[in-house]
C-alpha positions as CSV (number, residue, x, y, z in Angstrom):
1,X,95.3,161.0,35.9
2,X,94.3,162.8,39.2
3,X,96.9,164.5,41.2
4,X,96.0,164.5,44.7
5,X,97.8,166.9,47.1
6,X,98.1,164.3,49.7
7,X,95.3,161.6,51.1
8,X,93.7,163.5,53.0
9,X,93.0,165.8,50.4
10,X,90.2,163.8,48.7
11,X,87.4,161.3,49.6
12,X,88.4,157.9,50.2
13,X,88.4,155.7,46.7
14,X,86.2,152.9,46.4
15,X,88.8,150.2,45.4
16,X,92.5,150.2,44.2
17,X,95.6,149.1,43.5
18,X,98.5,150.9,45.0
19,X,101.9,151.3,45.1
20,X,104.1,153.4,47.6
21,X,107.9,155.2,47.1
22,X,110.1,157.4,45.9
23,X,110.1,156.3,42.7
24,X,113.0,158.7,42.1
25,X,114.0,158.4,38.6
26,X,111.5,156.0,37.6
27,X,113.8,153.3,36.6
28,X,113.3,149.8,35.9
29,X,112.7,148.7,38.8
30,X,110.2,150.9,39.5
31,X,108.8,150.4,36.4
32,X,108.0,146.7,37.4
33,X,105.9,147.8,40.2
34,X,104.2,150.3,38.0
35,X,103.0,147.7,35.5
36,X,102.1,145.0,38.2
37,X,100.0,147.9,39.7
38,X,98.7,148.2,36.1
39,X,97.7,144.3,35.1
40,X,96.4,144.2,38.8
41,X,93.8,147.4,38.5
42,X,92.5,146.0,35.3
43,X,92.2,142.2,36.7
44,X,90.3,143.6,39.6
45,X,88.6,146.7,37.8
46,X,90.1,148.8,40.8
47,X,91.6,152.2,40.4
48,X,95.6,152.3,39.6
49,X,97.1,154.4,42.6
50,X,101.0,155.7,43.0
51,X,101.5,157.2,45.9
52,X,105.2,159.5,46.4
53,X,106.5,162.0,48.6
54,X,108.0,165.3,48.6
55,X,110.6,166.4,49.3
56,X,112.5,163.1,48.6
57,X,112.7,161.8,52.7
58,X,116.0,161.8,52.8
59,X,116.2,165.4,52.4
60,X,114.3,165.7,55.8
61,X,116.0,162.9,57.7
62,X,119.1,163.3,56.3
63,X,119.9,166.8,55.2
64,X,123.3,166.4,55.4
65,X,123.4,164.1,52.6
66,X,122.1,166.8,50.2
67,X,120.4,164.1,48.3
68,X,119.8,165.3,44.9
69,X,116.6,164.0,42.9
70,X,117.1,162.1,39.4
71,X,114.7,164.0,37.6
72,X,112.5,166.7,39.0
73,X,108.9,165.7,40.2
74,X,107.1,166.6,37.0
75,X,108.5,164.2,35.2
76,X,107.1,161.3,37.0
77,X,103.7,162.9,36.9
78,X,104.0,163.1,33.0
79,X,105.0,159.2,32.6
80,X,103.0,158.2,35.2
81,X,100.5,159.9,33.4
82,X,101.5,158.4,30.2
83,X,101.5,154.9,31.2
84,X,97.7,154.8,32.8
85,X,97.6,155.2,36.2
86,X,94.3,156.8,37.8
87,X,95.8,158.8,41.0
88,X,98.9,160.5,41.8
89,X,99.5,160.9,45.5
90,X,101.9,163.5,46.3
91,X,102.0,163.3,49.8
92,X,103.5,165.8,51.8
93,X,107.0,164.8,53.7
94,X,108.3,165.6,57.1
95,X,109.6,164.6,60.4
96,X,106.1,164.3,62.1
97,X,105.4,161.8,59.2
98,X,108.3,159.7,59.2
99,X,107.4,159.5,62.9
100,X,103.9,158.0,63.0
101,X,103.2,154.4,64.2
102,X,103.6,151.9,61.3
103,X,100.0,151.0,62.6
104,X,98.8,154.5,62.3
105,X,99.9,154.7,58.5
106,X,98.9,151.8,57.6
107,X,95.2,152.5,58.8
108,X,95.2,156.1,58.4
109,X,97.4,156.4,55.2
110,X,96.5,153.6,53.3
111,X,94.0,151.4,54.1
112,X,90.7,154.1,54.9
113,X,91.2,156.4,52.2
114,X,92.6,154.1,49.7
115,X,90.7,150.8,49.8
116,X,93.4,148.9,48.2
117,X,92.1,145.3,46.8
118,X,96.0,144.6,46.5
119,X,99.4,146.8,47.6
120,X,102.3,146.7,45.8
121,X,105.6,147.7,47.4
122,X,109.6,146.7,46.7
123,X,111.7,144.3,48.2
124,X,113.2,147.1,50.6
125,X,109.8,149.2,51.3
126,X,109.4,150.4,54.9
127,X,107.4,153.2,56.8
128,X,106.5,155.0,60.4
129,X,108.6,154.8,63.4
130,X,111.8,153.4,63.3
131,X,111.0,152.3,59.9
132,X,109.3,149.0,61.2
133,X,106.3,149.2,59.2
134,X,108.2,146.7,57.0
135,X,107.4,144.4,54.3
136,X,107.5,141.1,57.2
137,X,105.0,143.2,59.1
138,X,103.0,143.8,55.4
139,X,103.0,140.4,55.0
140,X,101.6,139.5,58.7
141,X,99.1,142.5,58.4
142,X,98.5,141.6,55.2
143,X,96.9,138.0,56.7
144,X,94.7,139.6,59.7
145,X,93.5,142.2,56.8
146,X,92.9,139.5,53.8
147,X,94.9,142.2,51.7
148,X,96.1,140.9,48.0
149,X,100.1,141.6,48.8
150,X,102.9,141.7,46.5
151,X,106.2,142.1,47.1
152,X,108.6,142.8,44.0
153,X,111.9,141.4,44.0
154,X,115.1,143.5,43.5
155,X,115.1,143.9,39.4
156,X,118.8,143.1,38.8
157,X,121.4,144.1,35.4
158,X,124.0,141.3,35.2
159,X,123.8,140.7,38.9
160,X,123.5,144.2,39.8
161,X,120.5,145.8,41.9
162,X,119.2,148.6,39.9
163,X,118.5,151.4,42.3
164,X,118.2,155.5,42.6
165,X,121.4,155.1,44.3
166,X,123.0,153.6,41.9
167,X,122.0,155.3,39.4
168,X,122.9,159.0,41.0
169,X,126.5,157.4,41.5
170,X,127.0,156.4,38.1
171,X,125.7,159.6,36.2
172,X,128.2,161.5,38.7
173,X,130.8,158.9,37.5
174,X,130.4,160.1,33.7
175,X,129.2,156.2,33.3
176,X,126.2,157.5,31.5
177,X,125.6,154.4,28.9
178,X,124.7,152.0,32.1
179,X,123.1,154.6,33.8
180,X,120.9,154.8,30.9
181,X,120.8,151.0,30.6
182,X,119.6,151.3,34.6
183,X,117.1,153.8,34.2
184,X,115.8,152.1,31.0
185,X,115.5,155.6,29.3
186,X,118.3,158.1,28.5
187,X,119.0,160.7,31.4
188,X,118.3,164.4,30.3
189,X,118.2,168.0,31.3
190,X,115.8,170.3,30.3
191,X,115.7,174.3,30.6
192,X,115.8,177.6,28.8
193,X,118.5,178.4,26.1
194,X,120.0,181.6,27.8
195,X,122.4,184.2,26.0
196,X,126.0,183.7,26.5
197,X,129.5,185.0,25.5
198,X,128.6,183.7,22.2
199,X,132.4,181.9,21.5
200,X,130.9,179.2,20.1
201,X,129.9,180.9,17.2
202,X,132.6,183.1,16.5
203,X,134.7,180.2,16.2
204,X,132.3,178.5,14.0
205,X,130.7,175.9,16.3
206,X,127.8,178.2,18.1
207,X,126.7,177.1,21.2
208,X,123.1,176.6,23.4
209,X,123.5,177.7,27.2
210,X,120.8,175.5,28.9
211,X,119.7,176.7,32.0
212,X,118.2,174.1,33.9
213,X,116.6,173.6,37.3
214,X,117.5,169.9,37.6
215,X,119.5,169.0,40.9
216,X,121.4,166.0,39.3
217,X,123.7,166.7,36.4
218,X,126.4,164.7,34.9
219,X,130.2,164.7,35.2
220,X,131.8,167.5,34.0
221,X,133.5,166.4,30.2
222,X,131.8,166.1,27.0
223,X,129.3,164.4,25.8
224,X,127.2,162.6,22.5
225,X,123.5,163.6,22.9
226,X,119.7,164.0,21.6
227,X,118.6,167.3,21.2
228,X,114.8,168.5,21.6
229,X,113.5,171.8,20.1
230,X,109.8,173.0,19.2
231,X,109.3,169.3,18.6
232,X,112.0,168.2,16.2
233,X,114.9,165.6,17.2
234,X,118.6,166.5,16.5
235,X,122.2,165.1,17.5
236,X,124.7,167.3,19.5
237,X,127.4,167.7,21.4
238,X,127.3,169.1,24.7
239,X,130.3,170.5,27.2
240,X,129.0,170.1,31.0
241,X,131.7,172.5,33.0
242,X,133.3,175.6,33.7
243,X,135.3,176.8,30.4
244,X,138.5,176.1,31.3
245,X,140.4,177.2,28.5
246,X,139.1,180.8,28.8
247,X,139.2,180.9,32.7
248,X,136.1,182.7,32.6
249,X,134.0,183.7,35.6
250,X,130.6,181.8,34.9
251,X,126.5,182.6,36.5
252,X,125.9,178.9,37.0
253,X,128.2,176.7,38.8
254,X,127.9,174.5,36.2
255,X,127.6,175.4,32.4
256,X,126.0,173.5,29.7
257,X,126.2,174.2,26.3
258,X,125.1,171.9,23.6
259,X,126.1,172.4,19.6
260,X,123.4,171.3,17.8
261,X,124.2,170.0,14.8
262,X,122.9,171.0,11.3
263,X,121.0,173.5,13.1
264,X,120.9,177.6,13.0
265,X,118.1,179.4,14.5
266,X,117.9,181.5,17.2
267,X,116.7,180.2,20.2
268,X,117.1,182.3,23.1
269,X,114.5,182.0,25.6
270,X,113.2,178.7,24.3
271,X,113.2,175.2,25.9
272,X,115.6,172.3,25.4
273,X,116.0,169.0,26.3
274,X,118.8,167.3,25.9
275,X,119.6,163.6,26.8
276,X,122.9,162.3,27.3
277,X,123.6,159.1,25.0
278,X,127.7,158.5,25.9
279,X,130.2,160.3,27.8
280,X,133.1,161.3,25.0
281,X,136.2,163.1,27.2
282,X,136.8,165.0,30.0
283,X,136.5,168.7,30.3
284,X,140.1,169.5,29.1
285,X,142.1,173.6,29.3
286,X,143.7,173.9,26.2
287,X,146.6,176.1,25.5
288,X,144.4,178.4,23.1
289,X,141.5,178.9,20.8
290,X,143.4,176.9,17.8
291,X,143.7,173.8,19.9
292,X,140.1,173.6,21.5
293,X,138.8,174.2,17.8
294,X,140.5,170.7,16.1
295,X,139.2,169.1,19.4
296,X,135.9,170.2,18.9
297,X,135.8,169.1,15.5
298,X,137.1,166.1,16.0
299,X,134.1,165.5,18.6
300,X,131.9,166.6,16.2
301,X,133.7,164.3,13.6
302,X,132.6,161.3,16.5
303,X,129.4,162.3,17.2
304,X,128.0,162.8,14.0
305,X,129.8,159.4,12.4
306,X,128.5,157.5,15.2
307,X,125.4,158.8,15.9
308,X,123.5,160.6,12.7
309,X,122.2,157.8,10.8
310,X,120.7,156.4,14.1
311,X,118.5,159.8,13.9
């Protein structure tokens, strides 16, 4: 896959099959574009094109908001990667932008230095002024032009639009298991293992401080999880919060520490990803360090129970 700094950035294609958004998360719904962009490319032996911004739009138009992405950009560059596609288009967001004639896009953002035999966009896709380069005017254009266009239907989950929205509502919710269900992939942090106070182990359940430079985390509580290190899989627990209990005075705003189960290296430094399978309990103070230990083993007790044999 080619990552293009923007269109301008490269000589027009020859022929393709594109697809424009935010793709923020890269959930099932987006996923159905993805592959029709796919079966198309190979039906018309055209080059596969996605083509995203950043930063996210609404962090320009709406800073107020303080939209925060899903997953950070890299990871849809690696499954995009993963699943085929020929060109990556990260095109660069701001007002100006958002403030071109639809027209202008259209002929000056996609059509000259793309080509596209077909275009694939969402249900609710829109660009330029006003937002009026729409899919009715796509499908009017689309006629004059004697452009291949396909407009993909709202994916739905027992009646429910699957969006980024959505999603980012229900992973701040602690409703992790549907968000999962939404995405169509298990939600995860990754980051470096960083030193800490070291409790954990002193009272015999030693704890991973992630660092992670994700802008979406889930509700504070605890958590069953998949833990990734150096290649292996492993199940944990993980606390997302503040320590109550010890009313200590953390770096991060938010702490997460993850106790890997049958698992005792040391790992400072090194990376970890963890993804978050089912939201156990909220984060809890406890009257002392006797207490919090028979609630961690019970959780432990859960988790491992539940979740080990699955591997």
């Amino acid at each position: 896959m080619i990552i293009h700094n923007g269109v301008k950035s490269f000589s027009a294609l020859h022929s393709s099959v594109v697809t424009i958004g935010n793709f923020d998360g890269l959930h099932r719904g987006h996923q159905e574009l993805i592959q029709k962009v796919l079966r198309l490319s190979k039906e018309k032996k055209a080059e596969s094109v996605v083509m995203t911004f950043e930063p996210h739009p609404a962090k320009v138009l709406f800073p107020e908001k303080k939209l925060n992405r899903i997953f950070p950009l890299k990871d849809q560059e690696e499954i995009l990667a993963s699943w085929g596609i020929d060109h990556y288009i990260v095109e660069p967001f701001s007002r100006a932008l958002s403030e071109l004639h639809r027209d202008e896009f259209l002929l000056d953002w996609i059509l000259k230095p793309l080509n596209p035999a077909s275009l694939v966009v969402g249900y609710d896709f829109s660009f330029g002024s006003n937002r009026e380069g729409n899919t009715s005017f796509l499908q009017e254009k689309s006629k004059d032009l004697n452009l291949d266009l396909h407009v993909v239907p709202p994916f739905k989950i027992e009646n429910e639009i699957v969006s980024s929205s959505v999603i980012r509502k229900l992973i701040a919710d602690a409703k992790i298991s549907k968000a999962n269900d939404f995405l169509g992939r298990k939600f995860y942090l990754q980051g470096v293992v960083e030193k800490g106070a070291e409790r954990g182990r002193k009272i015999g359940f030693p704890t991973a401080n992630i660092y992670s430079p994700a802008e979406t985390y889930p509700a504070k509580g605890v958590y069953a999880c998949n833990v990734y290190h150096d290649g292996a899989k492993y199940i944990g627990v993980t606390n997302v919060g503040n320590n109550p209990t010890f009313e200590e005075i953390t770096k991060r705003p938010i702490q997460v520490e993850v106790h890997i189960l049958n698992f005792d290296k040391f790992i400072y430094g090194e990376d970890l990803r963890v993804e978050f399978l089912e939201y156990i309990r909220g984060e809890k103070r406890f009257s002392g360090v006797a207490e919090l230990v028979e609630q961690i083993k019970k959780d432990v007790s859960y988790v491992r129970d539940k979740y080990a044999k699955m591997g």
